[in-house]
TORKOLRO-695224 format. One record per residue (C-alpha): residue number from 0; residue in three letters; x, y, z. Coordinates in Angstrom, 1 decimal, decimal comma, padded with zeros to 4 digits. Layout:
% residues N
<NUM; 'Ala'; <X; Y; Z>>
...
***
This chain:
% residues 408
<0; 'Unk'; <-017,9; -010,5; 034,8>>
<1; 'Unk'; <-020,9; -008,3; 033,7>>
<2; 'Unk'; <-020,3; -006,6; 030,5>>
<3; 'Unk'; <-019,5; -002,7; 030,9>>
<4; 'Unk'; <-021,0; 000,3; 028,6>>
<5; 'Unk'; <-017,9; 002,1; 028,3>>
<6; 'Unk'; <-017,5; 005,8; 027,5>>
<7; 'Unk'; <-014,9; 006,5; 025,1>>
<8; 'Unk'; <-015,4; 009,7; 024,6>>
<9; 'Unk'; <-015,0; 010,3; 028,2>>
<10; 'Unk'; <-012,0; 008,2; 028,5>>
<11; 'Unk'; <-010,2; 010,0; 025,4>>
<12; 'Unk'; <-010,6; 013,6; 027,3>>
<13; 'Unk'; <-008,9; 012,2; 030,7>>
<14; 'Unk'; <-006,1; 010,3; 028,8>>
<15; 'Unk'; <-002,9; 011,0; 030,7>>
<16; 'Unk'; <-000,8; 012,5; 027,7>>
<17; 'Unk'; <-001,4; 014,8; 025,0>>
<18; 'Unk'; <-003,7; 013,3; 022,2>>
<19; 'Unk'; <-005,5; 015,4; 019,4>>
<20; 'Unk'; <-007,3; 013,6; 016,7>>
<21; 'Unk'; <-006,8; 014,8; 013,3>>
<22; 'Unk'; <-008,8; 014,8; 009,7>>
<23; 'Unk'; <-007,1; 013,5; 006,6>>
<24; 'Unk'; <-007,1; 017,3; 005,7>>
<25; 'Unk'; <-004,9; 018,1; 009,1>>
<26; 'Unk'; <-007,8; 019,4; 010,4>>
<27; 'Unk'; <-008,1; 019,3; 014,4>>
<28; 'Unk'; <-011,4; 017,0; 014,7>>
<29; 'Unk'; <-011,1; 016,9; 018,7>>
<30; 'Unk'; <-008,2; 017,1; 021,7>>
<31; 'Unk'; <-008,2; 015,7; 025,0>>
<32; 'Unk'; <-007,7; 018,4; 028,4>>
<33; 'Unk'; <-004,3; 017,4; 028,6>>
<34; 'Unk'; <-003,2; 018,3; 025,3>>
<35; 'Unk'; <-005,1; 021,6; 025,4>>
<36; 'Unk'; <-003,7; 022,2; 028,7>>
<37; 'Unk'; <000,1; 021,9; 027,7>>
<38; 'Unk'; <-000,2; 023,9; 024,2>>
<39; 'Unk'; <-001,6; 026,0; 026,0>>
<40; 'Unk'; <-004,9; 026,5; 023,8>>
<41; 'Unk'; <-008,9; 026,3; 024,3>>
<42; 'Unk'; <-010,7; 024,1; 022,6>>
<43; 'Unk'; <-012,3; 027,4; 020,1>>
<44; 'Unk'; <-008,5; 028,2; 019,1>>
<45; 'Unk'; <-007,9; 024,3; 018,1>>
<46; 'Unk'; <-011,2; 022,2; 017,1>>
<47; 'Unk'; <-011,8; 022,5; 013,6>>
<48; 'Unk'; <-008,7; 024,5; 012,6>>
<49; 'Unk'; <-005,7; 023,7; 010,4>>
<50; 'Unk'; <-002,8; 022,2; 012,2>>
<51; 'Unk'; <-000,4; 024,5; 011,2>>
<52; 'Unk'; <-002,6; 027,8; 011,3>>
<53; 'Unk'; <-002,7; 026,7; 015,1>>
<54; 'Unk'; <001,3; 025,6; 015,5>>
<55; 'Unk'; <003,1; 027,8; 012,8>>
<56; 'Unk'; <006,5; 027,7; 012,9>>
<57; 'Unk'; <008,4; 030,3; 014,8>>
<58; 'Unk'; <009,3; 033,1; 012,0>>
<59; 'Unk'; <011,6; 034,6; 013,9>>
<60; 'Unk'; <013,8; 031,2; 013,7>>
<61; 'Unk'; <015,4; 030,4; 009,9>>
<62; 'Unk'; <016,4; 026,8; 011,3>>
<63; 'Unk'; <013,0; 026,4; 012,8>>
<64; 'Unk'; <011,6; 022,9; 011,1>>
<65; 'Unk'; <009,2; 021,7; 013,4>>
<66; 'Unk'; <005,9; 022,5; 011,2>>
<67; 'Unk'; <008,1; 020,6; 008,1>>
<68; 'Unk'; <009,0; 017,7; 009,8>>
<69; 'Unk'; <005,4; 017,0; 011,7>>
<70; 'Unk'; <003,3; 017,4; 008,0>>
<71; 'Unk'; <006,1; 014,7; 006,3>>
<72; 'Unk'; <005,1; 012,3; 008,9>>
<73; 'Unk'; <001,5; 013,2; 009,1>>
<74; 'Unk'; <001,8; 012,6; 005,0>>
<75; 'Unk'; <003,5; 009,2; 005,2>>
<76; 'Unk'; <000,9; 008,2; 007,8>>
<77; 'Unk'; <-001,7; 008,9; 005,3>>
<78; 'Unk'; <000,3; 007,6; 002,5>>
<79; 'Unk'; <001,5; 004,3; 004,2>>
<80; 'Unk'; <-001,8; 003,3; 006,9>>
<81; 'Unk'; <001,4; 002,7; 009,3>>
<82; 'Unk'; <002,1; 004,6; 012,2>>
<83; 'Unk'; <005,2; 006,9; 012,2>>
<84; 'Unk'; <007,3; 007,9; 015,5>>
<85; 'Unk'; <009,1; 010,9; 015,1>>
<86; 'Unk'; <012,6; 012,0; 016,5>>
<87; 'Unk'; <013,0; 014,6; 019,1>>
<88; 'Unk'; <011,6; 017,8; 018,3>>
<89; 'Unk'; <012,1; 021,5; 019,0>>
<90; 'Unk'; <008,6; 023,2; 017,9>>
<91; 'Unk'; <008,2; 026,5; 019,5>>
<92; 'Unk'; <005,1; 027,8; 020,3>>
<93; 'Unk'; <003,2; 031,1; 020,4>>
<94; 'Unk'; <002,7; 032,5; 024,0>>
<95; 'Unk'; <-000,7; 032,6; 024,5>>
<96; 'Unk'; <-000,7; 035,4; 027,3>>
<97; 'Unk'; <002,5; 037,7; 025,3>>
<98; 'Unk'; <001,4; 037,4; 021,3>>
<99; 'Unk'; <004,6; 037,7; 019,0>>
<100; 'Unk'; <006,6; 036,1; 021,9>>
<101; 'Unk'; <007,8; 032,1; 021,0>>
<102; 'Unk'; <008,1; 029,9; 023,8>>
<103; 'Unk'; <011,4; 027,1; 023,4>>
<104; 'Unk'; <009,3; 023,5; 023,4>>
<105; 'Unk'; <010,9; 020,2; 022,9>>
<106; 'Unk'; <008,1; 017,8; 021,7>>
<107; 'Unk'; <008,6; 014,1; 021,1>>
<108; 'Unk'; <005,6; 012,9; 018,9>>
<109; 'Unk'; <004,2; 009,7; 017,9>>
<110; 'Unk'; <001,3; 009,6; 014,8>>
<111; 'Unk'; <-000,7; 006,5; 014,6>>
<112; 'Unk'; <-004,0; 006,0; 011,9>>
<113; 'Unk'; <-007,1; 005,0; 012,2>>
<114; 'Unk'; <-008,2; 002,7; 009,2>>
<115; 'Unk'; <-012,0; 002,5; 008,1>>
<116; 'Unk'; <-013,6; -000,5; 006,8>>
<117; 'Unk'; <-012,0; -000,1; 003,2>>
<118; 'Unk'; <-008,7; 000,5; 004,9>>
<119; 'Unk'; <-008,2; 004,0; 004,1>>
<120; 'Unk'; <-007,0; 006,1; 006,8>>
<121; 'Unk'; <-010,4; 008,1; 008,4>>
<122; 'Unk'; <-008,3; 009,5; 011,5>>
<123; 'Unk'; <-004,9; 010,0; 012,8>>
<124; 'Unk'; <-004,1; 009,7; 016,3>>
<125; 'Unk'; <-001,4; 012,6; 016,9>>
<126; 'Unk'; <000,1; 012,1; 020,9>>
<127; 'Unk'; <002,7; 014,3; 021,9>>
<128; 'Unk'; <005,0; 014,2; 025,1>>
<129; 'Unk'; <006,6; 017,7; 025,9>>
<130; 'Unk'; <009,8; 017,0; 027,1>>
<131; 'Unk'; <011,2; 020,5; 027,6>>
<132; 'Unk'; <012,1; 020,7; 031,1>>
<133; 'Unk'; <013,8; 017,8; 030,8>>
<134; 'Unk'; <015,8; 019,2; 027,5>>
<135; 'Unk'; <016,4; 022,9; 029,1>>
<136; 'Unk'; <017,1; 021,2; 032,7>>
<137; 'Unk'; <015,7; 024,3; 034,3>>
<138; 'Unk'; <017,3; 024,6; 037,8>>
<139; 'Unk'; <020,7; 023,5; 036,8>>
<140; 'Unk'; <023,5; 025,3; 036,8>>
<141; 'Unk'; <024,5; 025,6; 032,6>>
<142; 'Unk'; <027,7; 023,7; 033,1>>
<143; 'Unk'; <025,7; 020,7; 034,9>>
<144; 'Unk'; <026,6; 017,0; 034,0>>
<145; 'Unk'; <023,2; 017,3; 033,9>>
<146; 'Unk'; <022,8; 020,0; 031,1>>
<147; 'Unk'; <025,3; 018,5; 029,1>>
<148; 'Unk'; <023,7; 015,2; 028,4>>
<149; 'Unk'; <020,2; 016,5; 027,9>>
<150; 'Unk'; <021,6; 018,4; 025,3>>
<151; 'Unk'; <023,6; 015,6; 023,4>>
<152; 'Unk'; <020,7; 013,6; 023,3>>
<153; 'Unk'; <018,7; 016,7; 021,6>>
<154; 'Unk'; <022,0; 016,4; 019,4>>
<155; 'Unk'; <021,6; 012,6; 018,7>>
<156; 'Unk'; <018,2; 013,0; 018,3>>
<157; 'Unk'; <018,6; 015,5; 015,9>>
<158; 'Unk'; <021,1; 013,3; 013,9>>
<159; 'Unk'; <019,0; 010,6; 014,1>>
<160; 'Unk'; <016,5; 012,2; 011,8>>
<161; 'Unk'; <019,0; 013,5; 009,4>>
<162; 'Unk'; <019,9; 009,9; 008,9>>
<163; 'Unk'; <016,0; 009,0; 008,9>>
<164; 'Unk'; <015,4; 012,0; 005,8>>
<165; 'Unk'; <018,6; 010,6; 004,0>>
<166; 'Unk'; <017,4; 007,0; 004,0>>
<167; 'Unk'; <014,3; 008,1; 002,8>>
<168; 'Unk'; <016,0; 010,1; 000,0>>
<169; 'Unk'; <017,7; 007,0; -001,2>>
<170; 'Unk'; <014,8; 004,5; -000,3>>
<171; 'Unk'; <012,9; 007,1; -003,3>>
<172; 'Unk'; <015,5; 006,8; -005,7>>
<173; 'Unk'; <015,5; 002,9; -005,3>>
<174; 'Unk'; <011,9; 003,0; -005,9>>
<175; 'Unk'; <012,3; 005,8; -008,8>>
<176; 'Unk'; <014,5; 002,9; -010,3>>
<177; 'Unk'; <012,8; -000,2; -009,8>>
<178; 'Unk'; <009,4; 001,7; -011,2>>
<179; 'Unk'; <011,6; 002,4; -014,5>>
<180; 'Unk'; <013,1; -001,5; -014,7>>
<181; 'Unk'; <009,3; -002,5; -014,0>>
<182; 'Unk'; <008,2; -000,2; -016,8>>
<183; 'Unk'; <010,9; -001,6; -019,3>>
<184; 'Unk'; <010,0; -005,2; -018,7>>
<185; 'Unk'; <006,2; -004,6; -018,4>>
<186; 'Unk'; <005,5; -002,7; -022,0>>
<187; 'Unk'; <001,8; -002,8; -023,4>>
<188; 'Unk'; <001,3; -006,0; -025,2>>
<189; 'Unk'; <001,5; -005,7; -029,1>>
<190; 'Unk'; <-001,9; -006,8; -030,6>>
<191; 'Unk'; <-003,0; -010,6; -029,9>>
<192; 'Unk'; <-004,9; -011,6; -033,3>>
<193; 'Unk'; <-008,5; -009,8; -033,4>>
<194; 'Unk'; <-008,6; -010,4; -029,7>>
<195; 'Unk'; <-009,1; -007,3; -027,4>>
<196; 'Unk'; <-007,4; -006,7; -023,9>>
<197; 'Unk'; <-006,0; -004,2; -021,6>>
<198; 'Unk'; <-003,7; -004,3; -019,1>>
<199; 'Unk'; <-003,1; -002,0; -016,2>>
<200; 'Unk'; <000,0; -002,1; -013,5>>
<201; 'Unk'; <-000,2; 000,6; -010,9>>
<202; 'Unk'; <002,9; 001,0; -008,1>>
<203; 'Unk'; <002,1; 001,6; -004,6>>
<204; 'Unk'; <002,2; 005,1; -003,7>>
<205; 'Unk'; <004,7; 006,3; -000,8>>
<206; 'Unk'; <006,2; 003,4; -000,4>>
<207; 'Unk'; <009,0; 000,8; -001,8>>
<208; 'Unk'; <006,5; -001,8; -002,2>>
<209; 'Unk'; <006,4; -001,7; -005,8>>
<210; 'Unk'; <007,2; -004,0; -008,8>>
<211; 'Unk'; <006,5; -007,7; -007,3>>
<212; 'Unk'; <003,6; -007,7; -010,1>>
<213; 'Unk'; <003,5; -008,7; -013,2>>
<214; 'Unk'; <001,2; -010,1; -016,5>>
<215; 'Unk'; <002,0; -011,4; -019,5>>
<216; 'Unk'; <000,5; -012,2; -022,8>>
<217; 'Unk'; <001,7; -015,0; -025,1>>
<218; 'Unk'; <000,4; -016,0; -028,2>>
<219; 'Unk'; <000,3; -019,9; -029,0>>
<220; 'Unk'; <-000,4; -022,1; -032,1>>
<221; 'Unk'; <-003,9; -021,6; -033,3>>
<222; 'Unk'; <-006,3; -019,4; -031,6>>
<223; 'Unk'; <-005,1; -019,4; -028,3>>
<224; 'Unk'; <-003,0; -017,1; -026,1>>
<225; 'Unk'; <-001,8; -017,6; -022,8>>
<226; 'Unk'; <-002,7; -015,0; -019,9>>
<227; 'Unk'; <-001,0; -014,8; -016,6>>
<228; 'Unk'; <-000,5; -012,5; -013,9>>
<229; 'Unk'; <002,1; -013,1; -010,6>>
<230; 'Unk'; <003,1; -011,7; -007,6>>
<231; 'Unk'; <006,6; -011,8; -006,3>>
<232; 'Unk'; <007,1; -011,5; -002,3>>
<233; 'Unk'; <009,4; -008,5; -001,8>>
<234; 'Unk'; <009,6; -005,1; -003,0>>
<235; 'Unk'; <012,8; -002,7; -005,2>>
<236; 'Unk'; <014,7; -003,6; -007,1>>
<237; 'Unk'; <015,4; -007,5; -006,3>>
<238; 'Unk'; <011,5; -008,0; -006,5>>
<239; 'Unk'; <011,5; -006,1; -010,0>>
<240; 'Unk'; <014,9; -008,6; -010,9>>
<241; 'Unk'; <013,3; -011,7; -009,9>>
<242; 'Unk'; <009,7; -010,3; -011,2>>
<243; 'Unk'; <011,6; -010,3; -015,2>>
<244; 'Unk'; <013,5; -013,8; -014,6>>
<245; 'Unk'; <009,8; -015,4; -013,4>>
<246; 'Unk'; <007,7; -013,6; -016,2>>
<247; 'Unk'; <010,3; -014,4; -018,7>>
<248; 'Unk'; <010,7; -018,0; -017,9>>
<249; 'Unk'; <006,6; -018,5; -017,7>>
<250; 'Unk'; <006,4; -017,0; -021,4>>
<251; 'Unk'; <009,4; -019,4; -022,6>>
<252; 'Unk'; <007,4; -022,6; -020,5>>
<253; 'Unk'; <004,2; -021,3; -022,0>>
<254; 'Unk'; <004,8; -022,1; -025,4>>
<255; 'Unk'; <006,1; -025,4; -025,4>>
<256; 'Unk'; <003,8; -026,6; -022,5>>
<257; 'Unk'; <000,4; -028,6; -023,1>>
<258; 'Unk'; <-001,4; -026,5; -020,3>>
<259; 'Unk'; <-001,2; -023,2; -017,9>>
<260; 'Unk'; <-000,7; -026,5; -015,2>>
<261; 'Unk'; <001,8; -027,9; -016,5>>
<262; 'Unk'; <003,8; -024,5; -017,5>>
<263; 'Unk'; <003,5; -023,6; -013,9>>
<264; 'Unk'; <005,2; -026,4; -012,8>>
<265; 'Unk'; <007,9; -025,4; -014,8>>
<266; 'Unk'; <008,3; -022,6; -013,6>>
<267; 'Unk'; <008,1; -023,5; -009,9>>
<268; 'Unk'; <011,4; -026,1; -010,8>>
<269; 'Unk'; <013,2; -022,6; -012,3>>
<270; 'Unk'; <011,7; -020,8; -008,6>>
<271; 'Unk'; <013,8; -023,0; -007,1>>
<272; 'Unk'; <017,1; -022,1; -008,0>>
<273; 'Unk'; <016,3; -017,8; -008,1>>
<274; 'Unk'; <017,0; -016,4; -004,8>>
<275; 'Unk'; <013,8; -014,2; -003,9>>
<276; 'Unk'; <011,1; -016,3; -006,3>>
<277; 'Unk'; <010,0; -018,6; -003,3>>
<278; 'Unk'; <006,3; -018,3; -002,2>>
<279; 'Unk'; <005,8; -016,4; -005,9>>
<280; 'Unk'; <001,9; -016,4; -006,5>>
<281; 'Unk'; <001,2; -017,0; -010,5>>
<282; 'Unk'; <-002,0; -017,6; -011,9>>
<283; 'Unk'; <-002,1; -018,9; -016,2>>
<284; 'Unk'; <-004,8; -019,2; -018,2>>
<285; 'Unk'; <-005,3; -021,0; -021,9>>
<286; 'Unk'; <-007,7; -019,3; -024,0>>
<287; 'Unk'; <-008,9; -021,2; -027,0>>
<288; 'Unk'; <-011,0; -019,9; -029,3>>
<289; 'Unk'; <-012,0; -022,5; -031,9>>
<290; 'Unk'; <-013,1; -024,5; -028,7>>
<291; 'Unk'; <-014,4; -021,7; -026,6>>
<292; 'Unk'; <-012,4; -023,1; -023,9>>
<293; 'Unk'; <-010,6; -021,4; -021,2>>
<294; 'Unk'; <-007,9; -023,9; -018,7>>
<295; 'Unk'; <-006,5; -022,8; -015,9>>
<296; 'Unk'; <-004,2; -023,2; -013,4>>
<297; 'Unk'; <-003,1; -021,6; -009,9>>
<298; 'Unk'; <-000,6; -021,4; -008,0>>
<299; 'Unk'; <-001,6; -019,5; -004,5>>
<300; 'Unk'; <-003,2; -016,4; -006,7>>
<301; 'Unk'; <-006,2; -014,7; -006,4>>
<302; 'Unk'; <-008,9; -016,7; -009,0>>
<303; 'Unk'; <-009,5; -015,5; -012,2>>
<304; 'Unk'; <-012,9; -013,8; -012,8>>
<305; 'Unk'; <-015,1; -014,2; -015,5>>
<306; 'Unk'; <-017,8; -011,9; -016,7>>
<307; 'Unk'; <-020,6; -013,2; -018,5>>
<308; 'Unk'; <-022,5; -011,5; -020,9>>
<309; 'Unk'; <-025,6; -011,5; -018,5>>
<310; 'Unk'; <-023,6; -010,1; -016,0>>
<311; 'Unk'; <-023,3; -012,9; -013,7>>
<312; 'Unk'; <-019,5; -013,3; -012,3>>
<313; 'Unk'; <-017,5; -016,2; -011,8>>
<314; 'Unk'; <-014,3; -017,2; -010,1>>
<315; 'Unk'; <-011,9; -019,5; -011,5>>
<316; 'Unk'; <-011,1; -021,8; -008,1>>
<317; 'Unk'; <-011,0; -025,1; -009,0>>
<318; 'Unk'; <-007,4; -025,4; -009,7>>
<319; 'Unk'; <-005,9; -023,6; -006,8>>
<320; 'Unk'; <-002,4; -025,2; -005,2>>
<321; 'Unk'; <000,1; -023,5; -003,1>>
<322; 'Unk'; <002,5; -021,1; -004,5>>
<323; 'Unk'; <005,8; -021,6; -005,9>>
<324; 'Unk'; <008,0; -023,2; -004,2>>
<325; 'Unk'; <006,1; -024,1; -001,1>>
<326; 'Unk'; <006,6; -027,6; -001,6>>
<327; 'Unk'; <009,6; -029,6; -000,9>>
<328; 'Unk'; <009,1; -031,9; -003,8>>
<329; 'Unk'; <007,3; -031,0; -006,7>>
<330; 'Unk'; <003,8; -032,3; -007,5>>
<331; 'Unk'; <002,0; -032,1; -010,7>>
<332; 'Unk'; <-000,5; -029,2; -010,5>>
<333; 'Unk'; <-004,1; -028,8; -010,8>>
<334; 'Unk'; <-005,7; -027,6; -014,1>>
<335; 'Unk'; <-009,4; -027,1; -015,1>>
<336; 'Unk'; <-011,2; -025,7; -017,7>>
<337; 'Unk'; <-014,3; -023,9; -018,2>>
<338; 'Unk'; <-016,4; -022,8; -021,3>>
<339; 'Unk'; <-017,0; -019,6; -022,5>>
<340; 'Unk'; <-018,9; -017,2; -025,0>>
<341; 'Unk'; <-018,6; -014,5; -027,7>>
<342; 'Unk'; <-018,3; -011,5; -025,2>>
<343; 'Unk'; <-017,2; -012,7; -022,2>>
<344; 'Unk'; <-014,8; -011,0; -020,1>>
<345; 'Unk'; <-012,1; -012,8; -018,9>>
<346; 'Unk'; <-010,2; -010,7; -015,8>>
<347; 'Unk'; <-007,2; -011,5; -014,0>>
<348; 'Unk'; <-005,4; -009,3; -011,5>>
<349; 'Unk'; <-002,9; -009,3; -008,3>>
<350; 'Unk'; <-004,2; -008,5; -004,8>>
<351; 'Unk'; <-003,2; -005,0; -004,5>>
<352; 'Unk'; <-006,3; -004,3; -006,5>>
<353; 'Unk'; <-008,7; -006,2; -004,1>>
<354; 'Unk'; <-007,2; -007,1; -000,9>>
<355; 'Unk'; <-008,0; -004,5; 002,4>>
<356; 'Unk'; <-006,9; -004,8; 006,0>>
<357; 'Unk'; <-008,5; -007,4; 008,4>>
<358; 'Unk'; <-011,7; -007,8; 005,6>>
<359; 'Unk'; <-012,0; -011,4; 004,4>>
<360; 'Unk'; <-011,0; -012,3; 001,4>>
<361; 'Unk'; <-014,9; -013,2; 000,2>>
<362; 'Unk'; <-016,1; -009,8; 000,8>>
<363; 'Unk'; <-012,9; -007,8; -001,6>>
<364; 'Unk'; <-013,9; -010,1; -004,1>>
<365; 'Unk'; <-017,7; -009,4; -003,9>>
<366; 'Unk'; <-016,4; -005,8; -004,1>>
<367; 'Unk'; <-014,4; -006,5; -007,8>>
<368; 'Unk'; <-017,4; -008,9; -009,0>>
<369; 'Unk'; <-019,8; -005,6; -008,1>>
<370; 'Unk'; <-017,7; -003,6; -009,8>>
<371; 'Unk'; <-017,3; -005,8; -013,1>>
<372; 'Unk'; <-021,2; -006,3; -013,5>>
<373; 'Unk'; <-021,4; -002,5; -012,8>>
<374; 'Unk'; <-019,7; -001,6; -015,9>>
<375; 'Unk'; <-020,1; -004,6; -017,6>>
<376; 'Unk'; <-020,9; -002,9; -021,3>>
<377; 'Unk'; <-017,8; -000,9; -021,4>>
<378; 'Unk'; <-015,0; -002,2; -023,7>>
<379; 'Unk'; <-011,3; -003,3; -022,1>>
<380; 'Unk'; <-010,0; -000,2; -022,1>>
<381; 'Unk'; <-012,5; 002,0; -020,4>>
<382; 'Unk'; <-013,7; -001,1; -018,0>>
<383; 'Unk'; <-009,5; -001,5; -016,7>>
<384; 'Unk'; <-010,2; 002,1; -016,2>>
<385; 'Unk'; <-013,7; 002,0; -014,1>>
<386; 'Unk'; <-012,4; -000,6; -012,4>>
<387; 'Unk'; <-008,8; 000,9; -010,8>>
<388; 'Unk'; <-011,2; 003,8; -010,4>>
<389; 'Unk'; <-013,4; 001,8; -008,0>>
<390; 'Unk'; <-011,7; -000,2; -006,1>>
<391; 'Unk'; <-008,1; 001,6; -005,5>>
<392; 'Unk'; <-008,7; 004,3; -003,0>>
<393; 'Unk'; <-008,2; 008,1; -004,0>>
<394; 'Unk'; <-004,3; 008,6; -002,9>>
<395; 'Unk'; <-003,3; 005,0; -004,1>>
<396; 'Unk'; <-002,9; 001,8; -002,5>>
<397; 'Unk'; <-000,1; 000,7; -000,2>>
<398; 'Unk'; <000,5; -002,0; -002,7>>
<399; 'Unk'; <001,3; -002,4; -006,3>>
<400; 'Unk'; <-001,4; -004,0; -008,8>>
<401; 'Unk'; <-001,5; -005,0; -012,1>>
<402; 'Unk'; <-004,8; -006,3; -013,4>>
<403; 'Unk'; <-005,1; -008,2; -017,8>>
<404; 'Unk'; <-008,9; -007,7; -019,3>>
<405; 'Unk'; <-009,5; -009,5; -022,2>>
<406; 'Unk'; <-012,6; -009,5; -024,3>>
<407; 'Unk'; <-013,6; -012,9; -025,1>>
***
């Protein structure tokens, strides 16, 4: 079959339902005839206007809460990259033909985004079904079979999104929880020697995937220390539990272990018996000092990155196995080593920091090494800084990152 130029914009304006594209700023960027045609509006009174100047809600109504409940969904849409179906609405609207008069509409929307190549929302799709004849039952008589269950499903509907709000409300205060226990267990690290390092840990932002990160700094015999950063699959509260019982236990195994390999192995025999810890991602690193030595060891992470002094980057991936767990026996690890020299800059961080929707893995990390040799002069502090600057987009990821800079 021939290949066929289609034309989208044409298909979007003879759409069957109601569809209006909309800016991250709720701003109408373009609305196919049909929705224009049911709300009753021109293109001039809706292209490039604010929502809600267009579909205020009805004044004359104290209950009225369509306008509310549309911009919290719009918001978590923008917040989450995830599309968000609404309950049933009432939304009256404005006669066009009698101003100050409000027309009764029932709406039943449905807000979808549309993600640009750094996954960041660019568009949301906003389609609508009017379902107000249906709802009002116009031509039956009021005490109709009819009538009556069109209006208990406005009811249920109605509940329904009560129930929706109050889950919400308690899915926050989980979050508002967890993001404390992660705070208590993930303090700034006290000083390591003469060494320099910064650590960052940023939740996710409108949503409970927070406080599967961590990092940790240990200090060993001589001049070493031991680095690590892990991810824990989940999110809340059981993630931020099993998050402390995992960074606690790779501290402990740390210091009495000859090697980030074989302290990770230890720690995927403790995963074993935690419920949650399976498929953990760790990564550990040995810095030595008197050797100018750096080991290290993987276990389904993200590799390391290290910044030379000229400015070239390189990724610690020679000692990659799966993450914890994953096995049904255990295996001893893989561990390799690497040199390093005064000022290098070793970096190690969790994938909410890199990692973007349907990009390959190879281009997000181009994107941090870019970013690393960018501000490559700057000292720990002010390069963590640049670089959650860069790379996390303006309203906050969708998921939680920690990232551990240390000064070599």
């Amino acid at each position: 079959m021939a290949d066929v130029e289609i034309d989208y914009p044409a298909v979007f304006q003879t759409l069957p339902g109601m569809v209006a594209l909309l800016t991250p700023e709720l701003v109408y960027a373009d609305a196919n005839a049909e929705f224009l045609r049911a709300s009753g509006r021109t293109r001039e009174q809706v292209i490039g206007r604010y929502l809600f100047d267009v579909f205020p809600d009805n004044p004359d109504d104290p209950t009225a809460s369509g306008a509310r409940n549309l911009h919290a969904s719009l918001r978590r849409v923008l917040a989450t990259g995830e599309r968000d179906t609404m309950a049933l609405q009432r939304y009256d609207v404005q006669s066009t033909l009698r101003p100050g008069e409000w027309e009764e509409r029932y709406w039943s929307p449905v807000n979808a985004p549309v993600l640009g190549p750094d996954g960041r929302v660019v568009l949301i799709v906003h389609r609508v079904e009017e379902v107000t004849e249906l709802i009002a039952a116009r031509g039956f008589p009021d005490g109709s079979r009819t009538r009556v269950l069109e209006a208990e499903l406005y009811t249920r509907a109605r509940e329904l999104q009560e129930v929706n709000e109050r889950l919400r409300q308690a899915h926050a205060r989980e979050r508002e929880i967890a993001l404390a226990l992660q705070e208590a267990m993930l303090p700034t690290p006290a000083n390591i020697g003469h060494h320099r390092a910064a650590v960052r840990y940023r939740p996710a932002v409108g949503a409970l995937n927070v406080c599967g990160d961590w990092y940790d700094l240990v200090d060993l015999p001589g001049d070493r220390i031991a680095v690590a950063v892990g991810d824990v699959v989940g999110h809340g509260l059981n993630a931020a539990g099993v998050m402390g019982l995992l960074r606690s236990a790779l501290s402990a195994a740390s210091l009495v272990s000859d090697g980030p390999a074989r302290a990770l192995e230890v720690l995927g025999l403790y995963a074993r018996s935690v419920e949650g810890a399976e498929n953990t991602t760790a990564v550990e690193t040995y810095i030595d000092w008197d050797t100018r030595t750096l080991a290290y060891s993987s276990a389904g992470h993200l590799p390391p990155a290290l910044l030379r002094t000229h400015g070239g980057v390189e990724f610690l991936d020679q000692a990659t196995d799966p993450p914890l767990g994953a096995r049904p026996e255990p295996v001893p690890r893989p561990q390799a080593s690497t040199g390093f020299a005064e000022g290098d800059t070793l970096v190690l961080y969790t994938d909410g920091l890199v990692e973007r929707r349907r990009e390959d893995i190879d281009t997000s990390l181009a994107r941090l090494a870019r970013a690393l040799t960018r501000h490559q002069d700057r000292d720990p502090e002010a390069l963590a800084d640049a670089i959650l600057l860069d790379l996390l987009p303006p309203g906050g990821a969708t998921d939680d990152s920690a990232l551990v800079i240390v000064r070599l």
